[in-house]
N, C-alpha and C positions, 0 to 999 in steps of 0.2 A: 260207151257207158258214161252216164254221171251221177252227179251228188246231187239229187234235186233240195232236199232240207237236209242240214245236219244242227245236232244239238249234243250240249257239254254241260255235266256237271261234274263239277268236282274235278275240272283235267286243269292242269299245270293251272295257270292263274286267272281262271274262267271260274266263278261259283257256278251257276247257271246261263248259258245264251246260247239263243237258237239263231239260224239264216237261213235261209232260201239265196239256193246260188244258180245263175244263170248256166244255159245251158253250154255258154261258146267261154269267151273272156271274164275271167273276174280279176279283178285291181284290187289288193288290198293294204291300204295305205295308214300309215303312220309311225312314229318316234319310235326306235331300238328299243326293246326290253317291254311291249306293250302288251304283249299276244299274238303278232302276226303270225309268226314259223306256227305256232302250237296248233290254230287254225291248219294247216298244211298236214303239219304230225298228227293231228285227228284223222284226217282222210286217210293218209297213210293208213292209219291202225286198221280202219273200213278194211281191209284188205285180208286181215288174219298175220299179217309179218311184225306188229309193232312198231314202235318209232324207228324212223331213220338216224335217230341219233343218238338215243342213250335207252340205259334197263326202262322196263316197263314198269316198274317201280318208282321212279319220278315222276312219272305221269300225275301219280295223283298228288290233286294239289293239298297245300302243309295244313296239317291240322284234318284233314280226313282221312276214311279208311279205303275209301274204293273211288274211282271213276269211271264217269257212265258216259259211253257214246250212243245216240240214237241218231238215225237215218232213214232216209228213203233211197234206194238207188237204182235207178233204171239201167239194165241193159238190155239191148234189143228191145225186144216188146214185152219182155218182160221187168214186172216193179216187184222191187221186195223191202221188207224194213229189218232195218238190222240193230238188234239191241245190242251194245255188246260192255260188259263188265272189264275193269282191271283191278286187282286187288291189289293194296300196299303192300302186302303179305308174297305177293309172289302169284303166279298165274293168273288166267283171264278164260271168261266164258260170254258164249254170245248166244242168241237167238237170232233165229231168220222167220219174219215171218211168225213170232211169238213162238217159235218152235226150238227148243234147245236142239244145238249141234254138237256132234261127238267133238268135235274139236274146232279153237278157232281157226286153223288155217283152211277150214270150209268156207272160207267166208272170201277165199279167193275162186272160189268158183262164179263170185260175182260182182265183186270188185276187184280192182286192180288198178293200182299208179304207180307211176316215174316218178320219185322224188331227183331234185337236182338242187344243193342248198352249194355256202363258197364253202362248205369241209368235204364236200368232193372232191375236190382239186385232189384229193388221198388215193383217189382210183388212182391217182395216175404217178404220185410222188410220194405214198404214203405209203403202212407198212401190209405186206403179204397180207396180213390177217381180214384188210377191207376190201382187197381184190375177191379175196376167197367168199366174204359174205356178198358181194353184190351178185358173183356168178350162182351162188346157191339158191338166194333169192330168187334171180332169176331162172334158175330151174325148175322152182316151186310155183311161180308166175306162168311159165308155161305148160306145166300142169302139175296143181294142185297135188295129186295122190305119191308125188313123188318129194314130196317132204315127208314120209316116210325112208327114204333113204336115208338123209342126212342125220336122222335120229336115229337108225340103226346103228350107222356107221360112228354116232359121239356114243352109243350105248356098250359096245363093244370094243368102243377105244379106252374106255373108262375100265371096264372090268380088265383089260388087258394090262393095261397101266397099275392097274391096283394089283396084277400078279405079278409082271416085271418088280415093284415095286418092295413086296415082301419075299420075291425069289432070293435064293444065294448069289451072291456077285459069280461067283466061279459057274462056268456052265457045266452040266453034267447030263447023264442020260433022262435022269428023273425029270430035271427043270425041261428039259425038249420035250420029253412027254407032254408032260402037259402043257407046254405052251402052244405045242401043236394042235392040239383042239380050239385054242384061242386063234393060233394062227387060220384057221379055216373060216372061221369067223369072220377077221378080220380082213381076209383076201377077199372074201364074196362079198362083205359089204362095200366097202373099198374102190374095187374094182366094177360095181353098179355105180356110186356115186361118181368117179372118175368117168365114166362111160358118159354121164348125163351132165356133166361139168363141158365135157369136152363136144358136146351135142350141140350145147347150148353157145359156147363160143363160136364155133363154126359158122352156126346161122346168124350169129350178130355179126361179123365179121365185114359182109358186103354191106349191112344197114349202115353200121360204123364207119366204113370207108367210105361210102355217099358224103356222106352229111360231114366227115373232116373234109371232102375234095368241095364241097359246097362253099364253106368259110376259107380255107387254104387254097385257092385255085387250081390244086394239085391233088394228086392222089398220092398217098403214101404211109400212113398210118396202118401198124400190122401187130395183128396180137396172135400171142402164143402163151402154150399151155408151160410151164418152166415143174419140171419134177425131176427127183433123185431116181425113180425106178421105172418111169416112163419113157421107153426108147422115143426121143429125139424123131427119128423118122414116122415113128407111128404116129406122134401126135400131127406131125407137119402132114400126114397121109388121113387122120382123123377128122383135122378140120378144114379137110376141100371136101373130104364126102362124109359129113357130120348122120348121115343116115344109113350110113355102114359102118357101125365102127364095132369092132370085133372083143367083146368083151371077156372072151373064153382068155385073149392072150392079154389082157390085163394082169387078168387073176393069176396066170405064167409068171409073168414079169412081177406083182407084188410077190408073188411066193419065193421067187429068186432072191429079190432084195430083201427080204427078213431076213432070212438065211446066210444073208452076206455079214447084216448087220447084228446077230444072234448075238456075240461076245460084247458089243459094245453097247447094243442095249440093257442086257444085263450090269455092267457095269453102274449102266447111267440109272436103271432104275424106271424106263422110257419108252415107248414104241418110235421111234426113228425114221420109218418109212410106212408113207401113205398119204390120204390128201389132204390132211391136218397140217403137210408142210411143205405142200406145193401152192403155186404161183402163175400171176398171168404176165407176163410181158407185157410195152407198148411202146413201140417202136415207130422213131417216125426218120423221114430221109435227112440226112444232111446238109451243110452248105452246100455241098456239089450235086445234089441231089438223088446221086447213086446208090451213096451208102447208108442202111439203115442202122440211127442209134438209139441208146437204151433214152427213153423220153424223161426218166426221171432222173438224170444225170447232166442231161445233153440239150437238155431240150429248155426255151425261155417260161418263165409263166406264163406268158403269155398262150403260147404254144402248147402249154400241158392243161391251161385253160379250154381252150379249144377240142383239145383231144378229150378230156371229161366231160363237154359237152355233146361230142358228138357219140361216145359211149352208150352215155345217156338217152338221146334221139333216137338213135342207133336202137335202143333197148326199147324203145316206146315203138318205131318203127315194126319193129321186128316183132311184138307182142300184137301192133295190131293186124300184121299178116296172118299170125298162127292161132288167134283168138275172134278174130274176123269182127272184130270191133275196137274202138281208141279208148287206151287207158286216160284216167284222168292225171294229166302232167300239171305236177306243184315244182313249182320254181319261185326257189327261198333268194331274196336280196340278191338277183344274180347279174341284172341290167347295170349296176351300179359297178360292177365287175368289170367291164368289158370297156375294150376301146370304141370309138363309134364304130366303125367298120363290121367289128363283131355285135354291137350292137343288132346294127340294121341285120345282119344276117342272121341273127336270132328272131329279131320281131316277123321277120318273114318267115321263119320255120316254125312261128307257135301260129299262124294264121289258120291256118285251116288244120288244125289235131284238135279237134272237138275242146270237151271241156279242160278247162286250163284255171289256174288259180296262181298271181304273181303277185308274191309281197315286193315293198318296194316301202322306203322313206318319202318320197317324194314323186308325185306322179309322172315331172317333168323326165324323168330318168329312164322310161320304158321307150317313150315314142310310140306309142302303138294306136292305132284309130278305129281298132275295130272292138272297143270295149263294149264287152253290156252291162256289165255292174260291176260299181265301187263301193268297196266297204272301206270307212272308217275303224280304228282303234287304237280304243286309251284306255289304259288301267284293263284290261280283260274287259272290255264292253265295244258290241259290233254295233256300228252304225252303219244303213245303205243309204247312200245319196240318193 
């Protein structure tokens, strides 16, 4: 799939400007703070997920009330054009095709990209809360209809939280009554979105390991699911066979742990257990190379560089096996990141994944020879050489 035109007005420091981007390499070059990322953060949006990096509320630039992305995107043999709205106010509406859509993350049934910017580096040293969005993300990426889940499962945690919240600290018969109607709620949501958390780790799992054994000359980078009510075995037994995972004993195991945690949720006011505070591990070998440690502890930047990058690949990999087409990969200031070594081993792995978009300061910094256009920018204004 790609961007064939995209156009902006009113997004972050862009009044008005349109581009026409190649279909292989684009290079998009110039001075910190100009508009390059925002360029990237627009394709992104193309997708229905919003920026990669802050509310969709920034987006629009100061002094207006809405911004407007428009597009052409080809995937496969099919073109469609996509309008799509962000209010300052809060939400976002699109058309496909001049057609209003129920919602935007329809818009991933036809776009799709890998963002990889340096606040990545957070998959892998950063806190729970960004591991949790890239794996949901990625659930929504690999299909669409199941962003549905995750808004069941925050709609349910909300009402539950708002009754923990005005319950009696003391527990009683009354307060189990009726949390237990929440509690059923909450287990069946729960335990779908965990099922499709843990689907989607699975299959990234071998992509992920390629592409770190690629740059690291070794294999050894290994991710796991880390939760308070998730047996330890199942999950290790979940993601070697991410296409059987058994969701009845999910719903078991959440139902066990509320139960556990009944008195202290109560206390706190909180729901305690579920996937709002579970985690992904990433683990890579040691000096001796036997033992595997926690990466965000143990591991060099250098090393946790590597490992977010190969996440990343790994997730673009892996999207274009299960979508049977190449998302569009935006790579924010990341050549400038790397040692030469990682370097060269990057510019050979963006060679052939279709369309690709790399900001960068300075051209000299990529090394790459198979460009097909360069964009200029200064002050929010795109120049093509």
């Amino acid at each position: 799939m790609r961007v064939d035109r995209l156009g902006l007005e009113d997004f972050r420091n862009y009044d008005r400007e349109s581009l026409e981007l190649a279909p292989g390499l684009n290079l998009i070059v110039g001075p910190n703070a100009q508009g390059k990322t925002n360029l990237l953060e627009a394709v992104h949006c193309l997708g229905g997920l919003g920026s990669p990096r802050t509310q969709d509320a920034a987006l629009v630039r100061e002094g207006a009330e809405r911004a407007l992305l428009h597009a052409d995107v080809t995937r496969g043999e099919r073109s469609v054009r996509i309008d799509l709205e962000i209010r300052k106010g809060g939400g976002s509406r699109a058309l496909m095709n001049k057609t209003p859509v129920r919602s935007v993350r329809t818009l991933g049934e036809v776009s799709v990209s890998v963002f990889f910017g340096p606040d990545e580096l957070s998959l892998v040293k950063g806190s729970p809360e960004g591991r949790r969005r890239f794996l949901d993300d990625l659930v929504v990426k690999l299909r669409p209809a199941r962003d549905s889940l995750r808004r069941e499962w925050e709609r349910v945690l909300r009402q539950r939280n708002a009754l923990l919240k005005s319950a009696p600290r003391a527990r009683t018969a009354s307060t189990d009554a009726t949390l237990e109607v929440w509690d059923e709620s909450l287990v069946k949501a729960g335990a779908a979105l965990t099922a499709a958390r843990l689907q989607a780790i699975g299959l990234l799992v071998p992509h992920s390991g390629r592409r770190y054994a690629e740059v690291a000359g070794h294999a050894g980078i290994e991710l796991g699911y880390l939760s308070s009510w998730v047996e330890e075995g199942f999950s290790a037994g979940a993601l070697e066979a991410p296409d059987a995972i058994d969701e009845d004993a999910l719903r078991k195991m959440l139902a066990a742990r509320l139960d556990e945690v009944r008195v202290k949720e109560l206390e706190r006011g909180i729901s305690l257990a579920g996937p709002h505070r579970d985690d992904v591990s990433v683990r890579l070998p040691g000096t001796d190379g036997t033992v595997l440690l926690d990466a965000r502890t143990h591991a060099s930047q250098g090393d946790q560089r590597t490992s977010a990058l190969a996440l990343k690949l790994g997730e673009h990999d892996l999207l274009t096996e299960a979508l049977g087409d190449q998302p569009v990969l935006l790579l924010d200031d990341v050549f400038s990141e790397l040692d030469p070594s990682r370097r060269g081993w990057l510019a050979g792995s963006v060679a052939s994944v279709g369309q690709t978009l790399i900001t960068t300061t300075s051209d000299g910094d990529v090394g790459l020879s198979n460009i097909e256009a360069i964009f200029d920018v200064a002050a929010g204004r795109v120049q093509r050489r």
